[in-house]
N, C-alpha and C positions, 0 to 999 in steps of 0.2 A: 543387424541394425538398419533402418530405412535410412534414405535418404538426411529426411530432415533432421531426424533424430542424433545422426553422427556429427551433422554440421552444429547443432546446438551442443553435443560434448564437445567438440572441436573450441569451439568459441571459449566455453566454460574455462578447458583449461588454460587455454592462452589467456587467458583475465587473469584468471590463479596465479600463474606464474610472472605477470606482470608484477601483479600486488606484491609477493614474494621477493621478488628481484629490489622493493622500495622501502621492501619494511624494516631499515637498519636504523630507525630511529625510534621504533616501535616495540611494546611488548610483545604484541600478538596482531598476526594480519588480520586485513580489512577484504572479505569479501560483498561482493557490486548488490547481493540479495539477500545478505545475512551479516550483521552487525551484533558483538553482544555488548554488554553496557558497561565494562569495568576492564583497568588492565591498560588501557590506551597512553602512549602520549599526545597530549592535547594537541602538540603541535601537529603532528600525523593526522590526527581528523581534522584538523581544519584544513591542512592540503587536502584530504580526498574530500571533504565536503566541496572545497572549491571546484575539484574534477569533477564532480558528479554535480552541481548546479545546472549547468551548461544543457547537460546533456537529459532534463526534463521536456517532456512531449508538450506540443502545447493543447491545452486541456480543451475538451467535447464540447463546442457551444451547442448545435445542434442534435441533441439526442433523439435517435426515432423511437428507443423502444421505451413505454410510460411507465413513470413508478412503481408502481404494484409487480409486472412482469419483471422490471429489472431485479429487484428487491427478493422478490421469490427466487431468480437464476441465482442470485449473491446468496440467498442463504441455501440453496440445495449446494453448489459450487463448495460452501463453507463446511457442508457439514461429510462433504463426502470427502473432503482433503483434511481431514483432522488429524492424518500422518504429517502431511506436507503444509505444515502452517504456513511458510514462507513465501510459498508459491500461489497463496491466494489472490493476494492484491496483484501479483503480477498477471494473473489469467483474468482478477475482473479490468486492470488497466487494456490487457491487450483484446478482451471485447466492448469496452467505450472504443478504443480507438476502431477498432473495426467497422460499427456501426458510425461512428463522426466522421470516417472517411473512406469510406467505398463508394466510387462515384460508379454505377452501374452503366454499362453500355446495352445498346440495342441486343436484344436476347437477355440480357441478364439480371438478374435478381437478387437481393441479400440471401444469405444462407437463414437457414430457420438459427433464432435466438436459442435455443438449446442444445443447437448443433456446434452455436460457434462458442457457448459459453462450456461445451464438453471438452473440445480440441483445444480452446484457448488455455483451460485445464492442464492437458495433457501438454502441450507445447509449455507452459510454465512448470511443472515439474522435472521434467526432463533439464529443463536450463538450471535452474538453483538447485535442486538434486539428482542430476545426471543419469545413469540406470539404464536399463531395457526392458521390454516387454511393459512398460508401463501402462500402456491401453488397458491390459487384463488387469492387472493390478488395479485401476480405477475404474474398469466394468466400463467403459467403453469400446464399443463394436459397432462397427461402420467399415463399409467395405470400402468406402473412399475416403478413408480416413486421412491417408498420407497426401492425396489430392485437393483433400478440404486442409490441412496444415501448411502447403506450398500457398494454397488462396491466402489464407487470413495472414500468414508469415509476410507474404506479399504486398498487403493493405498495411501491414503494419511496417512498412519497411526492413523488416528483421532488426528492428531496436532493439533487441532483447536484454541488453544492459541500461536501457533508460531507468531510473530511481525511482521507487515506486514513494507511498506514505509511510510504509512500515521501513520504510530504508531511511526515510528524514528521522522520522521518529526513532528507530535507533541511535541515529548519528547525535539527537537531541540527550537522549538518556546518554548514551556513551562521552559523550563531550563534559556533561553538567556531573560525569563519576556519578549518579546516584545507586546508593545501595535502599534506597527508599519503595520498598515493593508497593506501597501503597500509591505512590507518584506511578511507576512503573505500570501498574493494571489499568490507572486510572485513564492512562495514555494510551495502552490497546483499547480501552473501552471505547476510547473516543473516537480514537482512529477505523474501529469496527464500527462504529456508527454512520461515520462518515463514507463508510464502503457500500452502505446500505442505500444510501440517498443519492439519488439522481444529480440535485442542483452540487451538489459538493464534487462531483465530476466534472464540474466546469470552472475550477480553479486547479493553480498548479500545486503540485505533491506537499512540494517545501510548505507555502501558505498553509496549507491544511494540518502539516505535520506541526507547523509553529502553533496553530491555535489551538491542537490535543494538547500539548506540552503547557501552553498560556491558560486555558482554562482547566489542567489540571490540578494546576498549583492552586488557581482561588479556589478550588471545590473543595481542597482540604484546609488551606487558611484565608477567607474570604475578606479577613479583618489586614491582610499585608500586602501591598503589592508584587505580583510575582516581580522573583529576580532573578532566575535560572536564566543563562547565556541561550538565547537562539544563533547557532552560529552561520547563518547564512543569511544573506538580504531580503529584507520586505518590506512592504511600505504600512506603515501606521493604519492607514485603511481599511487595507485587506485582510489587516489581521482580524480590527476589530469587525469587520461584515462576516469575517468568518467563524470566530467565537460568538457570535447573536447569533448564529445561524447553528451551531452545535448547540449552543445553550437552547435554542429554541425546540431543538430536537426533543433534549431531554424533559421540562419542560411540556410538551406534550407525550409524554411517555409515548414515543413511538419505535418502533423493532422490537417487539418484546421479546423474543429469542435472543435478541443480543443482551436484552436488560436482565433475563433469568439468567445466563450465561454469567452476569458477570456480578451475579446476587449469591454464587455459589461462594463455600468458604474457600474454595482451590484460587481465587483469583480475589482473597479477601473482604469479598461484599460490598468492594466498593461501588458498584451502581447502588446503592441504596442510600449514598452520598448525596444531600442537595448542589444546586449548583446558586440558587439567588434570583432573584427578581432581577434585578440591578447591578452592575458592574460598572465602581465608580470611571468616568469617563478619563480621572487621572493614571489612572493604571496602564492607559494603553499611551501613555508618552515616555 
């Protein structure tokens, strides 16, 4: 096993075994990249939600690479990790952060956006599903591969336990017990949309994760205000700039890979769900 490869199991299990060591109030442990939605005592996830608040990156104002380019790496990234769902969001977190903060010195240059969106890849599978030889497994070949992983590891501070969106959004379904598959798709749907879009990179996990969850509930009862617990803090604001900003998504029918995707019967067809013109302004108090 390389270098980097061992230090990211190394980390893995020491998390593991942490979470282990706290779970006597609990059904079932909580791990930092995989969450499922039932089973829990509430009280248990509100402690790790409080642990894991904290420790969110703060979000890409300045994106160099433009919409269309990013958007194509997220769906090629998407569709070639269709084993490693989990480790999606954390490979496109750790190339926004790569690109929002590599301050280049004299001699140097960003790595090619394909290069860093392949490794980024590979260094998120290895962390949420541990393993070797994973390079070959995901058909990446690069001879400087473990050179380009110390780089971007680097820019990125080796955060590799920061919460990505699909980790709020767990903690969101797993907190509110929903055995609601409908709620449930509606929530990746949003949350994959949200992965798609540039400006939604430049808010934090939580916010984004609270407005898949807030505009999931109206898309299925538009007529009640949601009342599902968001169990972490946010400001009224940001929720609602951030649900006009998913609802606007949809709305313009954009991603359509992610809209067919989620038009299939295996994910219930809920994109074929309106979302509304209007979302009365009391809902968001």
């Amino acid at each position: 096993m390389n270098y980097s490869g061992l230090e990211i199991c190394m980390t893995t299990r020491r998390s593991r075994s942490r979470i282990r060591r706290n779970r006597s109030n609990s059904r079932k442990s909580l791990d930092m990249q995989h969450v499922e939605h039932a089973g829990y005592d509430k009280r248990y996830v509100l402690l790790y939600t409080e642990m894991l608040f904290p420790k969110q990156l703060l979000p890409v104002r300045n994106h160099p690479i433009d919409q269309d380019m990013r958007a194509s790496l997220v769906y090629t990234v998407s569709a070639r990790a269709t084993q490693y769902p989990r480790a999606i969001h954390l490979a496109v977190l750790i190339f926004d952060q790569y690109f929002g903060n590599f301050q280049p010195t004299e001699g140097q240059a960003h790595l090619q956006p394909q290069t860093v969106m392949d490794v980024a890849l590979l260094i998120a599978v290895k962390y949420v599903y541990g393993g070797t030889r994973m390079a070959e497994v995901l058909n990446i070949h690069n001879p400087d591969q473990l050179e380009m992983e110390l780089a971007i590891l680097k820019v990125f501070n080796w955060k590799l336990s920061s919460p990505t969106t699909r980790t709020f959004v767990d903690l969101f379904l797993c907190f509110n017990d929903q055995d609601d598959a409908n709620l449930k798709f509606l929530c990746w749907y949003l949350m994959d949309l949200s992965l798609l879009d540039r400006d939604c990179s430049q808010l934090y996990s939580s916010i984004l994760a609270a407005a898949c969850g807030f505009l999931a509930q109206f898309m299925l009862d538009p007529d009640a205000k949601p009342k599902a617990v968001i169990p972490w803090d946010y400001t009224t604001s940001d929720l609602q700039t951030m649900v006009l900003l998913l609802r606007d998504i949809i709305l313009q029918r954009r991603f359509v890979n992610t809209r067919t995707k989620y038009m299939s019967a295996e994910f219930q067809m809920v994109a074929n769900l309106g979302c509304g013109d209007n979302i009365p302004e009391d809902y968001f108090s």
